[in-house]
N, C-alpha and C positions, 0 to 999 in steps of 0.2 A: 461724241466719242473722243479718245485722245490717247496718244499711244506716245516712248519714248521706245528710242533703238539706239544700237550700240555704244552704249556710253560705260563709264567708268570711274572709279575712284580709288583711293590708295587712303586708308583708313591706320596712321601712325601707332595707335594706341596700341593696335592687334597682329600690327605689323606685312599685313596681308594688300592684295590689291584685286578688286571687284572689277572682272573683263564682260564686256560682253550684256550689260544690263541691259535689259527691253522691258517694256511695258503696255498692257493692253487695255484701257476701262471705258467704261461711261459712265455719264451722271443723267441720272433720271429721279425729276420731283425733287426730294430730299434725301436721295443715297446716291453711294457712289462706289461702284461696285469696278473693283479691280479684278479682272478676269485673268490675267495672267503677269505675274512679275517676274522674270530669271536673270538670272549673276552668276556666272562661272569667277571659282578662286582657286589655285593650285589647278588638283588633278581631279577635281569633282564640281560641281550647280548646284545651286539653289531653285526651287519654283514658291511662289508664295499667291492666294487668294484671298481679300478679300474684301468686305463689305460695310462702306460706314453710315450711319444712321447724321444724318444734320439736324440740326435744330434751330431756325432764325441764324444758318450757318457756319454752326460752331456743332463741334463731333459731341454727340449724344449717347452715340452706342457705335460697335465696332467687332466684327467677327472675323475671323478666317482662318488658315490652312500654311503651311510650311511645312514643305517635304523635301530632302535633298538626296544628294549619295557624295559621300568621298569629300565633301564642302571644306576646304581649307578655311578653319575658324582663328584659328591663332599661329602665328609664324613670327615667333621672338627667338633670339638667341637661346634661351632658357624653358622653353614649352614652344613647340609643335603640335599642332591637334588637328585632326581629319573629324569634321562630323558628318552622320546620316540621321537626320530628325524627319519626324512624323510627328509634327505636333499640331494642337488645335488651340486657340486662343480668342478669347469673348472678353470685355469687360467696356468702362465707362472712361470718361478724364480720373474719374476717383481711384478706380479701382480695375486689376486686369487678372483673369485666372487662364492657367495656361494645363492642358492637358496631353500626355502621348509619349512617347518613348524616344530617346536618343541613344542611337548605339555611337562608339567611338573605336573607330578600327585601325586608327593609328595615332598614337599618343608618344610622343618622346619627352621628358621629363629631364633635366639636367641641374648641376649642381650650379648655381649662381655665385656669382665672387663673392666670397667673406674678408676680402679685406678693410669694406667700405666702414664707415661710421656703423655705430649697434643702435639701435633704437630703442630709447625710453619706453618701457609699460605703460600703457593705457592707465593703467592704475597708479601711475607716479604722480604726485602733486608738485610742482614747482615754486618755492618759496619768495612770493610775490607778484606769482603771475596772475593773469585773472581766474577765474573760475570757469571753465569750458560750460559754454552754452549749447544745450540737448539742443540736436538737429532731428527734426521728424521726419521721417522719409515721405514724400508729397504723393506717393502713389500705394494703396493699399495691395498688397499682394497675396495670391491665391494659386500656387503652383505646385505642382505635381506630375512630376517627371520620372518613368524607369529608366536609370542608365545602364548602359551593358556595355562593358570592354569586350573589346574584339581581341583578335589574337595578335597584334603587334604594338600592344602596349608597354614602352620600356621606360624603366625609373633608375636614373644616376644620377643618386647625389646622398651627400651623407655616409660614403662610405660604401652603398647599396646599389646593385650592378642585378636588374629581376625584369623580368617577365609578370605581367600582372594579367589577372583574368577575375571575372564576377559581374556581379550586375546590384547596385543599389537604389530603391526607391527613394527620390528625394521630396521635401515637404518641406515650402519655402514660404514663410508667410508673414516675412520681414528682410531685411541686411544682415539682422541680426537673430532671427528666427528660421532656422533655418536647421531641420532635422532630417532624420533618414533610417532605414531600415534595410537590411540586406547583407552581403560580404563580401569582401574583395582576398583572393587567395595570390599567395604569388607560387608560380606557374614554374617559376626555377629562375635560379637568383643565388646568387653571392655576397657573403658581406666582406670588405677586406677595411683591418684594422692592424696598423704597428706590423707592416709587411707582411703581414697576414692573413689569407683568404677563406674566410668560415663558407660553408656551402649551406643555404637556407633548405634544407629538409621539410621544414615545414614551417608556412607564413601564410597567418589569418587576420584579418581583422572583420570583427563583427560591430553591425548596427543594430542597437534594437529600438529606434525609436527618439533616442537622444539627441544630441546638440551633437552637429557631423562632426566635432574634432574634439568629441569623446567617444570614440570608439573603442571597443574591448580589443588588447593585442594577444596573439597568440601565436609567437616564433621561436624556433630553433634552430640554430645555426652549430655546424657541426664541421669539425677539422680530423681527418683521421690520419692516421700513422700505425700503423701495420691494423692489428688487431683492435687497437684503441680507437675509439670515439669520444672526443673532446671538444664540446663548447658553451654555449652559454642557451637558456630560455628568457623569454621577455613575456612575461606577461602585465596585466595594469592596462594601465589606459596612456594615451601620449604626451599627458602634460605630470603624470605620476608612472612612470614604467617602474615593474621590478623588475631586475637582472639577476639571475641565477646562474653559478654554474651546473656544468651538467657533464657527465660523463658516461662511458659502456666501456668496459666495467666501473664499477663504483669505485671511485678514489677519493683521498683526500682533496681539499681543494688547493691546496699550495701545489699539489702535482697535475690538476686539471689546467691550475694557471702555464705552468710550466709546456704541459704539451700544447695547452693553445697557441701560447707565444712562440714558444722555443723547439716545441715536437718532439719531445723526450722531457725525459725523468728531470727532475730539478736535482742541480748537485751543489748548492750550497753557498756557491762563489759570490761575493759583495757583488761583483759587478754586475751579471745573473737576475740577483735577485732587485737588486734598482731600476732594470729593465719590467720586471713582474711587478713592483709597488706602483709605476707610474701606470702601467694597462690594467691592475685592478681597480686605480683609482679611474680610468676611464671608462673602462668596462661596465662594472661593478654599481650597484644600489650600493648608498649612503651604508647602510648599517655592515653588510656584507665585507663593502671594502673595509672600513675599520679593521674589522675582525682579521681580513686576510691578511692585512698587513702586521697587525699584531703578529703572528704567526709565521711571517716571512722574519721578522727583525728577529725571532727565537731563535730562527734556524739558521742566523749567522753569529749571535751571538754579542747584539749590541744593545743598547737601548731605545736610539734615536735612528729610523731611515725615511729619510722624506723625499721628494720629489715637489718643487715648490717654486712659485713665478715671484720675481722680488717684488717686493709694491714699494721700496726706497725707502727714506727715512720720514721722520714726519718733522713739526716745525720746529726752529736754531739747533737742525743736525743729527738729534737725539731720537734713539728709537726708543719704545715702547718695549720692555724687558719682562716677560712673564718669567716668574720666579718658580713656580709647577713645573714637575719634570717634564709634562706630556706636552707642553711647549716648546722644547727646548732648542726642536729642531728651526723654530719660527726665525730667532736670532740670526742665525748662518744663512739659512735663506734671504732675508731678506737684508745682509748687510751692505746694502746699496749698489749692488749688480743687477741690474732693470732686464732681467732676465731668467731663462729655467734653468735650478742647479739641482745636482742631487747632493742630500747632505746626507753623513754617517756621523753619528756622536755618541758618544762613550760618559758616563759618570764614572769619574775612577776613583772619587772616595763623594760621599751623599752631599759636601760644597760644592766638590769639583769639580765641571762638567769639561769637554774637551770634543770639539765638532770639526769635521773638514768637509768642506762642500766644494763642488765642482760644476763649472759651468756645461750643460749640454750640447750648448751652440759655437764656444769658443774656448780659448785658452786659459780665462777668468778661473781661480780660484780663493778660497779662503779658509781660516785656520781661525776659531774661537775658542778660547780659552776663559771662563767664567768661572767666580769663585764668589762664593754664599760667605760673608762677613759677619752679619749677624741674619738676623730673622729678617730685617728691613732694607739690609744694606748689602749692595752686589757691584763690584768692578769687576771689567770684561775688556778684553783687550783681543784684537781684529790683527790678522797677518797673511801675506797675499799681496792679492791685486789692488787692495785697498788695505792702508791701517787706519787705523784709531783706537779709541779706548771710551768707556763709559762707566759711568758710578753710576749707579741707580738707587734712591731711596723708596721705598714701597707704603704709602700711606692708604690702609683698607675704611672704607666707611659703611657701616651700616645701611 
């Protein structure tokens, strides 16, 4: 027989510390059978059993049991988890299948700092790097797990202030094979967006069986102001969502933008409507916003309103000068203020164009002035916080 007691460790990666370990087994013949293992973490224990098969004393086979209540699993800055598993586990050195249920009764979820570096896509190639070598993962996997939220499961981050509830079957049989079936609702929740606070009415996401981070969405967030109900649906999936507006009673959508943002009627004013171009473009599906903003520049009566992050000039100083009017706002934008402006520009005769743009974050402005010479040929001249001037010759190629 052999037994270990009160021992410990503080486990960095999950950020947790394991009080209290003991241990009960004996070996007899060729197994080795652990009768009892416990580890207190947080404000809950673990108990675990069991049984390994040797062979010329290397593990052959391997069975047992894990059950807890309240198990402090994760204790980061940014996730908190409580677990209570009942699971069963069987497999080889090859291969391990895991079966049984884990509820999770307290889960805190939080928003992680975004100011750090962004990380390249998997799918980016690097121009002279080597070729990434396919890593196989050295243990075949065979899992299948119900999970079920408890009733103090909260998610902040993104905007999203909810209460979550459901229960998903998971079905894991890789790192990267890894599906599910089931739904997760949220219980009551808020979205706040541009001083904002939508109330989530109603928040689904369904699994049928797919890859776990293509799930079906299905939310409404809703802002009211007297009688009116105004916000937005999300339907799609999470790496393709639609965005819709949505209203009670049915409005236009330049007036649903308006009470979401602002809580009343839209009345017209540039600076109004600069505030609704930037939250459609945030809000809003690709196609949607287009449209809305079309719509919004009507009902002041310009051509050009943009809302736009400069990306500077490109190489010996000169910017790239699209000659299209649907362009036009690009210019002002980005005439080397490394920052968000909202631009308004005016065509006052079909050469003429005439833009002022305004920095969001500081005192930065600018005033462009652009004039069509011929069909090829365009000087532009910058006034403001920066001047310059630019001739542009336009050569199209097939």
């Amino acid at each position: 027989t052999f037994a270990l007691a009160d021992a410990g460790a503080y486990l960095p990666p999950a950020g947790i510390r394991l009080d209290g370990v003991a241990m009960n087994g004996r070996l007899a013949g060729n197994e080795i059978t652990i009768e009892s293992l416990r580890a207190t973490s947080g404000p809950g224990s673990l108990t675990a059993t069991a049984v390994i098969t040797l062979d010329q004393w290397r593990v052959a086979h391997y069975r047992g049991t894990v059950t807890g209540e309240r198990f402090q699993t994760v204790n980061v800055p940014e996730l908190q988890m409580l677990a209570t598993p009942k699971l069963t586990f069987e497999g080889t050195p090859a291969k391990v299948a895991v079966r049984g249920q884990l509820l999770v009764p307290e889960l805190l979820v939080t928003a992680a700092g975004t100011g750090g570096p962004s990380q390249a896509s998997p799918d980016v190639i690097l121009e002279g790097a080597p070729p990434p070598v396919e890593t196989q993962f050295p243990l075949a996997l065979d899992i299948r797990v119900g999970v079920t939220l408890g009733d103090r499961v909260i998610v902040k981050a993104a905007g999203i202030d909810a209460q979550l509830g459901g229960n998903v079957n998971l079905a894991i049989l890789g790192p990267d094979a890894v599906t599910s079936t089931g739904a997760i609702r949220v219980i009551k929740g808020y979205y706040s967006t541009y001083g904002v606070k939508l109330e989530i009415v109603r928040g689904r996401v369904f699994y049928a069986g797919g890859p776990i981070n293509r799930p079906t969405l299905d939310f409404l967030a809703l802002r009211t102001e007297g009688d009116v109900k105004a916000g937005v649906t999300v339907s799609g999936t999470p790496d393709q969502p639609v965005v819709k507006l949505y209203s009670e009673p049915a409005m236009p959508d330049t007036e649903i933008l308006s009470y979401i943002v602002l809580g009343r009627p839209l009345s017209g004013s540039q600076g109004e409507t600069s505030l609704l171009m930037q939250a459609a473009g945030a809000l809003l599906s690709a196609g949607q916003s287009v449209t809305l903003q079309d719509q919004l520049k009507q009902r002041v009566g310009i051509d050009v309103l943009d809302v736009s992050a400069a990306k500077g000039t490109s190489y010996g100083g000169y910017r790239k000068i699209d000659v299209t009017p649907g362009d036009a706002a690009s210019t002002a934008a980005t005439a080397g203020i490394g920052e968000t402006m909202v631009t308004v520009g005016k065509y006052l005769t079909p050469d003429l164009y005439l833009s002022y743009g305004r920095s969001l974050f500081s005192e930065r402005n600018q005033v462009v002035l652009r004039y069509r010479l011929t069909k090829r040929l365009e000087i532009e001249t910058q006034a403001g916080s920066e001047l310059g001037a630019d001739i542009t010759y336009r050569i199209d190629f097939d």
